[in-house]
N, C-alpha and C positions, 0 to 999 in steps of 0.2 A: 504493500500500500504506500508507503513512503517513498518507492522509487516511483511508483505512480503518478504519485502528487509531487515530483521531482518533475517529472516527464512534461506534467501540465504545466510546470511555472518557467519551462524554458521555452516552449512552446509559447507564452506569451509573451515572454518576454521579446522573442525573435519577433512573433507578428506585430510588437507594438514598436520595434528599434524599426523594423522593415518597412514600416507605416509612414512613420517621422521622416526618416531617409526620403522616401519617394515623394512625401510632401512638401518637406523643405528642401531638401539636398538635392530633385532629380525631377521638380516640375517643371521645369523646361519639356521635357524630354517628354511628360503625360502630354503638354500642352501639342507640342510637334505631333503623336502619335496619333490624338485626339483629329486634328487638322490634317491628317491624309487620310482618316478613314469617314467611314460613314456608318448610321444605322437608323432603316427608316421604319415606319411602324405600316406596314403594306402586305397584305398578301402575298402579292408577287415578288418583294425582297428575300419574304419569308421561305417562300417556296426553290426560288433560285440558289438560297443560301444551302439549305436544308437538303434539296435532292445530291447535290454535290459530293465527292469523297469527304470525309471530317467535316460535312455540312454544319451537325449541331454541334461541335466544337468553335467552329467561325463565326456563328449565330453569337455565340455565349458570349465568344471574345468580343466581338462587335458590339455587343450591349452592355458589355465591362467599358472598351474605351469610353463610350460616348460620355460616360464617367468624368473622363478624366479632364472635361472641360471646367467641374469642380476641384481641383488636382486631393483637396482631402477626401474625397466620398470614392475619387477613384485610385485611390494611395489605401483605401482602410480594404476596397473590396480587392485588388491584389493579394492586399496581405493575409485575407481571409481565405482566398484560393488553398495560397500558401499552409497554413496552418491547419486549412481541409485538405488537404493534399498528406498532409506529416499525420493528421489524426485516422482519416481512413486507411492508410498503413500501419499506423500502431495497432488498429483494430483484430488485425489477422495473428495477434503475439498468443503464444499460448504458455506465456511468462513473458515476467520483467526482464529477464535479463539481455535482451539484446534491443529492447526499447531506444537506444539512443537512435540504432541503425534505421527505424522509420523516418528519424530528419534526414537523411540525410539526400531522399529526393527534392524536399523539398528547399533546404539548402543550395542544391545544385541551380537549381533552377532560379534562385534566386541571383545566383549570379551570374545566368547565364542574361539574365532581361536586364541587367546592367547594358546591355549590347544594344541597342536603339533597334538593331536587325531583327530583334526577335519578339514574335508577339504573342501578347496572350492568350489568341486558340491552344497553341500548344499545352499552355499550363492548365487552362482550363478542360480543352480534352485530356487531358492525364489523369487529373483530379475526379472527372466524372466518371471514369473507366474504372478508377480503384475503386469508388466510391459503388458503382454497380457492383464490381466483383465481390466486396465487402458485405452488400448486402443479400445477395446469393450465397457466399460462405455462411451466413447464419440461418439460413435452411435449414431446419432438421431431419428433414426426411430426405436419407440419401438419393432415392433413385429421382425423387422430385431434384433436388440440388442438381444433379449432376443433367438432370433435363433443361431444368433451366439454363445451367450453363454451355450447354451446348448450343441452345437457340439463341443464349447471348451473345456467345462470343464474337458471329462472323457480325451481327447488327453493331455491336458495340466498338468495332475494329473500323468496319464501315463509317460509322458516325462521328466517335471520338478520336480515334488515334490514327485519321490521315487528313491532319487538320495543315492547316497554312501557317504554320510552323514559325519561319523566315521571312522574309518578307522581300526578299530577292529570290528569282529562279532557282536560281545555283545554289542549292540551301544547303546545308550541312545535313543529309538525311543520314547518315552514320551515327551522328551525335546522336539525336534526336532519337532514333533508335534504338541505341545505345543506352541510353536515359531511360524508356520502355522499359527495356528489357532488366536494365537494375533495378528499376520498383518491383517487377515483378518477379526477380531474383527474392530481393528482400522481403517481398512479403510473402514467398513461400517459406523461405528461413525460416522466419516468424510463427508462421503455422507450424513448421514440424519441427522446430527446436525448443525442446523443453528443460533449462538447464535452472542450474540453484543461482537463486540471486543474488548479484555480488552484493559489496560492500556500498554503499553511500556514496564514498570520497572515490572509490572507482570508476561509479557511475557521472559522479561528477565532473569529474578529469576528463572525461569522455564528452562529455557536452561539451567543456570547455574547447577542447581540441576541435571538434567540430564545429562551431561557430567562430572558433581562430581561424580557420581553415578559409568558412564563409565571408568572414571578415577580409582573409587577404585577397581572395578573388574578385570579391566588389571592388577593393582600392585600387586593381590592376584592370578590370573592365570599366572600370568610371571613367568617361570623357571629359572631362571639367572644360577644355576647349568648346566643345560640341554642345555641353551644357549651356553655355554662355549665349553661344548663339543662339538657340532654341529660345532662348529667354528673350532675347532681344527682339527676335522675331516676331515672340507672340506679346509684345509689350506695342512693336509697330504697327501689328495687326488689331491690336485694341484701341488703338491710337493714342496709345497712354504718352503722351509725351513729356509730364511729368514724372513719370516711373521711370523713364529711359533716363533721365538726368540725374533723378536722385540715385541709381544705380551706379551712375557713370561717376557717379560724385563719391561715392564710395570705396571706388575697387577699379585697379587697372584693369586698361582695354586691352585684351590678347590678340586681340581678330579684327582685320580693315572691315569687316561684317557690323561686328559690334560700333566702329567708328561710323560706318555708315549710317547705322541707326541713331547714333548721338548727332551727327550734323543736319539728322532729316529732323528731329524733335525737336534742335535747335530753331531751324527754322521756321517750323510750325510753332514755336514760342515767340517769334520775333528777333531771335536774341542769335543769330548764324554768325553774322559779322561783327559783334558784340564779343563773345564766349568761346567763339570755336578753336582758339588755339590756349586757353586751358585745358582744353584733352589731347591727348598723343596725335596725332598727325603724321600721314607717311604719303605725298604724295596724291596722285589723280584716285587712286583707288581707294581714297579715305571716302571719297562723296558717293563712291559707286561700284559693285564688284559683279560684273556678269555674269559671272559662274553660276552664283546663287541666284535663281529667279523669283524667287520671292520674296525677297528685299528689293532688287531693283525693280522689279515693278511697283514694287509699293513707293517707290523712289519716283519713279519718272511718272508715275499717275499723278503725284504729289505737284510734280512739275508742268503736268498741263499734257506729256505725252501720252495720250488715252488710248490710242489703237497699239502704241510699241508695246503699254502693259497690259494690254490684253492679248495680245499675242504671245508675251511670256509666262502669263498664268496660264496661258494652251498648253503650253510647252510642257513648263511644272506639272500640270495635271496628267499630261499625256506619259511625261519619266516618271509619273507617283512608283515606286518601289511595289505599296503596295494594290496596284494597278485596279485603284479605284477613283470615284470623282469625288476626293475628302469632302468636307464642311467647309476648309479652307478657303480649295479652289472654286466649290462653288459661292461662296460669301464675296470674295474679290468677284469673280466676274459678274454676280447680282451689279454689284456696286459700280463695275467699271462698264459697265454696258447700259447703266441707268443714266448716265450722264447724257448720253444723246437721245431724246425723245425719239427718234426712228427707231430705237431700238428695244422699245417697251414690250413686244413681246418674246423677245431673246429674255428681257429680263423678269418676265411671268415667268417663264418657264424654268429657270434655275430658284426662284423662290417658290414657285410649287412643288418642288421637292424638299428645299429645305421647311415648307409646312410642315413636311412628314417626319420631321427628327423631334427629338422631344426639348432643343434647347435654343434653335432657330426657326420654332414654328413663326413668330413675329420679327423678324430680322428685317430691319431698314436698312435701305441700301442708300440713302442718302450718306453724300460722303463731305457736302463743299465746295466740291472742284467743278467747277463751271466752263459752258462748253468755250466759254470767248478767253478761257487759256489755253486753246486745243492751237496747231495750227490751221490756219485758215485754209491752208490747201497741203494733202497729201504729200512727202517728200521722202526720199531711200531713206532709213538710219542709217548711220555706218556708227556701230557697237564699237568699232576701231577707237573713233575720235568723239569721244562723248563732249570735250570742249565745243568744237564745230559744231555740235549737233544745239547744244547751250548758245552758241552764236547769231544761228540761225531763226531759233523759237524767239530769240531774244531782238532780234530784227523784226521781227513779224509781226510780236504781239508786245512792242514796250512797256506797256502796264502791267504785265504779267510779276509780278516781285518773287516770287520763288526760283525763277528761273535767272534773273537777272542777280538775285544774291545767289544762286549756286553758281553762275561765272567766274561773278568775283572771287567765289572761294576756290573756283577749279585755277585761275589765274594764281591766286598765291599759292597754291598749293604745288603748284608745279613750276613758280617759280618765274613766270610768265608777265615779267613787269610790265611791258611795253605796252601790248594790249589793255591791260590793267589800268594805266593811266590815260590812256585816251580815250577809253569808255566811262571812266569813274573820277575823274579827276575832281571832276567839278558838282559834287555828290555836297547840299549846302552842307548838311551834320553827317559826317562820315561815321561810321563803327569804328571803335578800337582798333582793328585787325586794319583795315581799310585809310586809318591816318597813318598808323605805322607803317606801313607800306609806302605810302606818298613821301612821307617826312626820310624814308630812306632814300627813297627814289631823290627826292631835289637836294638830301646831303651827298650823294654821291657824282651828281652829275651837275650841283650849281653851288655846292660848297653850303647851301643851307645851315643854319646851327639851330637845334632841338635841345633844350634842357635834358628831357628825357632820356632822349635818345644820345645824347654826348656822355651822359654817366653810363650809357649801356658800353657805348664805344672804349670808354676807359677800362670799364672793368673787365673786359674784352680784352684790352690790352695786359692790364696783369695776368689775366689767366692763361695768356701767350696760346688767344685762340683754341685753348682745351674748354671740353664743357664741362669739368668740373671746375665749381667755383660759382657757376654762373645760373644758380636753381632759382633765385628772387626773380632772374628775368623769360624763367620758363613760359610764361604766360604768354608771352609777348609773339610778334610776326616775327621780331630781331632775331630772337633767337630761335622760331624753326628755320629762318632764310640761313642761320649759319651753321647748323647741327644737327640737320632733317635733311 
């Protein structure tokens, strides 16, 4: 009884460290998993989902993520998986003594969704699968048990355990198998191993070890890089652009991703040519990184380019991993296809789906951005020269201010004075970033003298051009123009 009641307090203890973890430490990462999937309350989801291999596995999982749009309700139901996954294995013990060995599936698993690739059909069809077998072992009547489990096995195999695992083609089906086939090791053990109960501190050791174990697999599959992003994303996506600041105000930036999002918040504050070089700065790809299409669209939507971001929300939806049309991508394109009244019913039709979820049944697609930021006539992008592309919008539609301060910052950023000053020169109240810039410009080519800017030059001088020394004037254009 004692190792019982051992067994139970570790067992929560894990589901409630596991819980915290995925709430605090790794909700990015719900938020992302959240925004590429979908789950809608329809018959025909129902049916599509369900007749499939690991159908009611995908089902289960899919109605877990959609969770995770709360990151606590879908952080508590993980870990409830988890701990129903550990407890339907302990079931099959016929003695304490190998009790520890039921965590250890679901240990495993726990660190294996550390991995962003991996989703929760998997854990959830494993869970259901013990969870059946468990209750078919407590049958008493052999020839009924053993009927039962014969008519269960191929349905249960069917439904539960050829579930979408991965969330890439090329999935690791060995592992996963592998995985299988160790619960089902262990919870035969369990049934036929009937040994004397060790000692307390044995069994204790034995936890320990084992959540040592679980512990260092997490710290080695944790992306804290990847982490960041996911957060930043889903903060743009919320259009939280005081959480991105106070974030950024916090904790260095690791990722031109993460810069990206601090200069677009900026600017939907007002505050771009103000603030923007308090944060790290590296060049043209602080304002904007291609790679990832769902930040720069959310970028250049921001900016008036309506048809380039919705063309690259195609794109993101069409590379989804897991090759569905998320909540994500359809929210952005509600949103960016609502800006042009021709296109109201492209955008009926992406909100009538999301009617069918349970957490975007009322989802506004009003965003702000107005169509007389658009270009007036169609024109190539070339993704090459995002400046040019900045030059041209900013030609066409002068009034546009989002477009015309991210010039200016593509200008300093890359270092590009000359243009800079004949666009902005005569700007009446300049931004911080934007005087300093000028006031370099005419000390270098008209001998101007700056208070400011002459204590920066000195102290420049002592530190004989090294940047250490020189952190008071971090903030400043002076000092990314000499050390960036």
């Amino acid at each position: 009884m004692m190792k019982r009641k051992l067994h139970i307090l570790v067992l929560c203890l894990f589901g409630l460290a596991y819980w915290l973890f995925l709430a605090i430490g790794y909700h990015g990462h719900l938020h992302a998993a959240e925004g590429d999937s979908i789950f809608l309350f329809t018959p025909d989801y129902a049916a599509d989902t369900l007749l499939r291999p690991g159908g009611a596995a995908n089902y289960l999982g899919d109605f877990i993520v959609q969770f995770f749009h709360l990151p606590w309700i879908g952080a508590l139901l993980v870990a409830l998986l988890l701990t129903g996954l550990a407890a339907a294995v302990a079931s099959f013990r016929r003695s304490d003594a190998l009790l520890p060995l039921a965590l250890v599936p679901s240990l495993a698993y726990a660190v294996l969704l550390c991995d962003a690739k991996w989703t929760i059909a998997g854990l959830a069809g494993l869970t259901a699968a013990v969870a059946i077998a468990a209750a078919i072992a407590r049958i008493r009547v052999p020839g009924l048990r053993i009927a039962a489990a014969l008519m269960a096995l191929p349905l249960t195999v069917w439904m539960f355990l050829l579930p979408q695992f991965y969330i890439y083609l090329k999935a690791p089906a060995g592992l996963y198998a592998g995985l299988v086939l160790l619960t089902a090791a262990i919870c035969v053990l369990l049934a036929l191993v009937k040994a004397p109960t060790p000692k307390t501190w044995i069994s204790g050791t034995a936890y320990v070890l084992l959540l040592a174990v679980c512990a260092f697999g997490i710290s080695r599959k944790y992306e804290r890089l990847d982490e960041e992003i996911d957060r930043y994303v889903f903060l743009v996506r919320t259009s939280d652009w005081d959480g991105i600041l106070r974030k950024a105000g916090k904790e260095e930036l690791h990722s031109p991703l993460s810069t990206n999002a601090v200069n677009l918040a900026l600017e939907m504050e007002g505050r771009l040519g103000e603030e923007m070089f308090r944060f790290y700065q590296r060049g043209g790809r602080s304002l904007i990184n291609f790679e990832e299409k769902k930040m720069s669209s959310e970028i250049l939507f921001r900016l008036g380019f309506v048809n380039e971001a919705t063309h690259l929300a195609f794109e993101d939806m069409a590379a989804n991993p897991s090759r569905k049309r998320g909540v994500y991508h359809l929210t952005r394109l509600a949103r960016f296809t609502a800006v042009d009244s021709s296109n109201r019913r492209l955008t009926g039709k992406y909100l009538a789906t999301l009617d069918r979820t349970l957490f975007y049944r009322h989802f506004n697609p009003q965003t702000g951005v107005r169509p007389e930021m658009e270009p007036p006539a169609d024109f190539l992008f070339n993704y090459g020269d995002f400046q040019a592309m900045l030059e041209k919008l900013a030609e066409q539609r002068p009034d546009n201010t989002p477009v015309r301060n991210y010039l200016a910052a593509s200008y300093l950023l890359t270092k590009n004075l000359q243009p800079f000053e004949d666009r902005f020169a005569d700007e009446p109240n300049p931004p911080a970033a934007h005087r300093e810039a000028l006031q370099m410009i005419h000390t270098l080519r008209d001998g101007a003298s700056y208070p400011q800017l002459q204590q920066y030059i000195d102290a420049y001088g002592r530190a004989r051009g090294k940047e250490s020394g020189m952190g008071r004037y971090a903030n400043t254009y002076w000092y990314y123009y000499n050390f960036r």
